[in-house]
C-alpha positions in Angstrom: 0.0 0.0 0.0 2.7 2.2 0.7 4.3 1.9 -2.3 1.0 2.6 -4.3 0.9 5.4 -2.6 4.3 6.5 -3.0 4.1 6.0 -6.6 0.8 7.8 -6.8 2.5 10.9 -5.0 5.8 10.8 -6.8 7.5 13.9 -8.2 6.4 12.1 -11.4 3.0 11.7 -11.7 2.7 15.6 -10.6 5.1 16.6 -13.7 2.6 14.7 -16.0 -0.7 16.5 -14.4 1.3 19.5 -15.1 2.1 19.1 -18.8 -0.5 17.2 -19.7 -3.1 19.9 -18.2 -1.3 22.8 -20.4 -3.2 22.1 -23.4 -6.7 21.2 -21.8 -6.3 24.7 -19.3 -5.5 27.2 -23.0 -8.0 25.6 -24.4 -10.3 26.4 -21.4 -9.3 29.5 -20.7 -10.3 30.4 -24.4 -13.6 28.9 -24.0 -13.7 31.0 -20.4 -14.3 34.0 -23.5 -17.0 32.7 -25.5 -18.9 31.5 -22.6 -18.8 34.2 -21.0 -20.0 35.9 -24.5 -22.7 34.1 -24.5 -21.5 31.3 -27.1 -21.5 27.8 -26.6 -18.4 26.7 -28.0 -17.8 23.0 -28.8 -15.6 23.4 -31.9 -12.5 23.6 -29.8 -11.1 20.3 -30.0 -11.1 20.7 -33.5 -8.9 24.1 -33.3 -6.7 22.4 -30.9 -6.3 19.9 -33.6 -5.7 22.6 -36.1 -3.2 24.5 -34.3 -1.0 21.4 -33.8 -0.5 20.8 -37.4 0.1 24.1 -38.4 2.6 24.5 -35.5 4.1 21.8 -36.9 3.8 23.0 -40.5 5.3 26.3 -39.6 8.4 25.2 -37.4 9.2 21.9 -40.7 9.1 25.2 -42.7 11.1 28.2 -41.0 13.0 25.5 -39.0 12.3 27.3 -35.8 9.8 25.9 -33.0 8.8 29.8 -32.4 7.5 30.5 -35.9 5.2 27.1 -35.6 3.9 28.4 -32.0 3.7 31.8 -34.1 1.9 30.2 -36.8 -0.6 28.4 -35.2 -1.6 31.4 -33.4 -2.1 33.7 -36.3 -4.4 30.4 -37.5 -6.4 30.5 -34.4 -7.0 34.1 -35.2 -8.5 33.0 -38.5 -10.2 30.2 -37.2 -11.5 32.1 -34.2 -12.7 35.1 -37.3 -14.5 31.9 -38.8 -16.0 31.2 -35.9 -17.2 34.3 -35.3 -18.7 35.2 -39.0 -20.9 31.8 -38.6 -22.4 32.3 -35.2 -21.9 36.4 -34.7 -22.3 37.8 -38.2 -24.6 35.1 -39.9 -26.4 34.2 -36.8 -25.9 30.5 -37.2 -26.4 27.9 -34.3 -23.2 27.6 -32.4 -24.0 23.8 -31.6 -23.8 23.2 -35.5 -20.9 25.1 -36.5 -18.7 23.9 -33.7 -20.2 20.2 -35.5 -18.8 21.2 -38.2 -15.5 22.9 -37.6 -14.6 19.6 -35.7 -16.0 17.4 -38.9 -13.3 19.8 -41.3 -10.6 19.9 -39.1 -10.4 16.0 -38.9 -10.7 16.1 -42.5 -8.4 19.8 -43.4 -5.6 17.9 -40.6 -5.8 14.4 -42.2 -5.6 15.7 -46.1 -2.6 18.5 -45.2 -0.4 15.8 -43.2 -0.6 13.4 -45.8 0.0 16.1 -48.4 3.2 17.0 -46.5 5.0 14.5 -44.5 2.8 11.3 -45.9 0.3 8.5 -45.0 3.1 8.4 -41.2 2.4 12.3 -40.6 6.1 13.8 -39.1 7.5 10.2 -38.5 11.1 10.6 -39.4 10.8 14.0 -40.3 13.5 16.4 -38.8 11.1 18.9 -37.0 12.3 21.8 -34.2 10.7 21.5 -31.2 10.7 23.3 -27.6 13.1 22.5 -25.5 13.1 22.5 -21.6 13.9 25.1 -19.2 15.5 24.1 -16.4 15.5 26.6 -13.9 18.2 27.5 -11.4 18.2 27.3 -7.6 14.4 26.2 -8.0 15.1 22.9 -9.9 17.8 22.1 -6.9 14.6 22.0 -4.5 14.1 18.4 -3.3 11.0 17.4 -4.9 9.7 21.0 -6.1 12.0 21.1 -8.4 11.4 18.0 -9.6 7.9 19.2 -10.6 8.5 23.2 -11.2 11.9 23.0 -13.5 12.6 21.2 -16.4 9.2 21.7 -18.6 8.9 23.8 -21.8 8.3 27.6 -22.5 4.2 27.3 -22.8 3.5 25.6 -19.4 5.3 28.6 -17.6 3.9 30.8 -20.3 0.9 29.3 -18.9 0.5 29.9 -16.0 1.4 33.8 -16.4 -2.3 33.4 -19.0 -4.1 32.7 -15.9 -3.5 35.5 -14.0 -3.6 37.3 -17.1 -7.1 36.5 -18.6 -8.1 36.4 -14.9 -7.6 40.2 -15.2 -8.9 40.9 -18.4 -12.2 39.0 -17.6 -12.7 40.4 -13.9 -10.8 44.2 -13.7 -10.8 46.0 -17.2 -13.2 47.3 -18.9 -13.2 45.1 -21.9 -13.6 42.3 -19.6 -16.6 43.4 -18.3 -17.8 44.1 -21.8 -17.9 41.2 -22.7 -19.4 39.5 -19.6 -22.2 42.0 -20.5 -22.6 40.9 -24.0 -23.4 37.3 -22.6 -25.4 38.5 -19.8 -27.1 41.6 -20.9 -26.4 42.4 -24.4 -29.5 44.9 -24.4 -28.2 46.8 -21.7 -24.7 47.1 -23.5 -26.1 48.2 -26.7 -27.7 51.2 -24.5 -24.7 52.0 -23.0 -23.0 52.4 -26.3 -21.5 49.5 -27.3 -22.0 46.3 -29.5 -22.2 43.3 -28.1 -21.6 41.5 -31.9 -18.2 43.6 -31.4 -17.2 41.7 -27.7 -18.5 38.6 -29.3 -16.0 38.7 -31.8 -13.1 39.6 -29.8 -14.1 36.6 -27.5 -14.2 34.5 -30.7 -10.7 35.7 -31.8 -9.6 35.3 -28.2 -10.9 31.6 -28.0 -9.3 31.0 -31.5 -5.7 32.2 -30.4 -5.8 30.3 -26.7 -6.9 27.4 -28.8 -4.4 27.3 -31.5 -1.2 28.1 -28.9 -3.1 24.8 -27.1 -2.6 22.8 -30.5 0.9 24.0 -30.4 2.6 22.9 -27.7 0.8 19.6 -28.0 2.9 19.2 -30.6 5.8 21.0 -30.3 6.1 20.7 -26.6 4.3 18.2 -25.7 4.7 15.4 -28.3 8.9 16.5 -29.4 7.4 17.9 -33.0 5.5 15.1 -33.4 1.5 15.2 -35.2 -0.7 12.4 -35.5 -4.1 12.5 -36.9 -6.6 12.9 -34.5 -4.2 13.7 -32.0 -6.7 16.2 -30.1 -8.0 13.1 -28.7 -10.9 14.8 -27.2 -9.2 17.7 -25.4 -11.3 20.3 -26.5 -14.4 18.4 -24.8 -12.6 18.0 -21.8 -11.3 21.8 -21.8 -15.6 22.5 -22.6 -16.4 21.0 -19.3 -13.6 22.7 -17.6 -15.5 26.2 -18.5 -18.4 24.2 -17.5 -17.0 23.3 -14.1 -15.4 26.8 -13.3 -18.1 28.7 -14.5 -15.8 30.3 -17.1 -13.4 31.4 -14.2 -9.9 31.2 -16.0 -8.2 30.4 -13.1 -10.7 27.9 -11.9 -10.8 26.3 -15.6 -6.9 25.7 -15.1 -7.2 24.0 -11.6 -10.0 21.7 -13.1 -7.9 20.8 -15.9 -5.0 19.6 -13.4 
């Protein structure tokens, strides 16, 4: 029993919560946006997806791991515009669109990869990935440091988000906005300001946090590695993180550890 438990409590199995939540708690904090918008937003596992092959495209193709991180965030933005012309512009069901956008980027991933690196995606392809950080003094710390040094750029990048997009969301004005375009969108119009307008800045918002996700799933995660399908779901799970937290940022990061 002891050594069940010891195993259960190692330094190890916390340094796997930690990276394996980084991409499940973007991806959350993104949907923290549109929820709070007032969109329902299932189509992020399919941007997560996304972003991962086009980090990947972009590093195979400048040779640099920060141009793919780069590029897949510029894609969420277009993604995230997508999005956002469907649901905001056109007025079409959210439910549906984020159908769909998970139907095309199983389909846009599977085509692309095979297109590029063949039927194996980026097996035995030289691609740049990011490397970890070990950190001094810190990563001497018995234990701590086992956990806290020694991971890659985006997790501490990470968690810097949180307190970030806690801020946006809860003490500036644009936060607030856009709370009030989910909650009381008629009231925000009278005050002067358009709700479409906060709905697409949470899309575009949503979109980036999404595709930085896909990213360092694959570049940071997985060593510049993409699989098809690799997602495996994680936008779903980072959905019911918003869920859980009630689109608190911070909260949807400690559900997602």
């Amino acid at each position: 029993m002891i050594e069940i438990l010891a195993q259960v409590f190692s330094a190890g199995t916390f340094t796997q919560m930690l990276r394996s939540a980084t991409p499940v708690a973007l991806a959350a904090m993104g949907g923290s946006m549109t929820e709070h918008a007032g969109i329902m937003n299932i189509g992020m596992d399919g941007m997560i997806l996304m972003g991962a092959l086009i980090g990947v495209l972009g590093s195979y193709m400048f040779g640099s791991a920060a141009a793919g991180v780069m590029a897949a965030v510029l894609f969420g933005i277009l993604v995230g515009l997508f999005f956002a012309l469907f649901v905001v512009k056109l007025r079409s069901d959210e439910f549906i669109i984020g159908c769909a956008l998970n139907v095309f980027a199983n389909g846009f991933t599977a085509y692309v990869s095979r297109s590029v690196f063949g039927f194996s995606g980026t097996s035995g392809y030289e691609i740049d990935y990011m490397q970890p950080i070990d950190i001094p003094v810190i990563g001497d710390i018995p234990f701590i440091g086992e956990i806290l040094s020694g991971n890659t750029a985006l997790v501490y990048i990470t968690w810097i988000l949180v307190l970030v997009m806690w801020a946006f969301v809860y003490r500036t004005p644009r936060g607030f906005y856009i709370r009030a375009a989910g909650e009381k969108p008629e009231t925000l119009r009278t005050a002067g300001i358009s709700p479409e307008r906060m709905k697409w800045l949470a899309s575009i918002l949503c979109g980036m946090l999404c595709g930085l996700s896909g990213a360092y799933l694959s570049l940071g995660y997985l060593n510049g590695t993409f699989v098809e399908g690799m997602s495996a779901s994680r936008g779903f799970i980072a959905f019911a993180c918003v869920i859980f937290a009630a689109a608190n940022p911070a909260k949807a990061y400690l559900a997602a550890l």
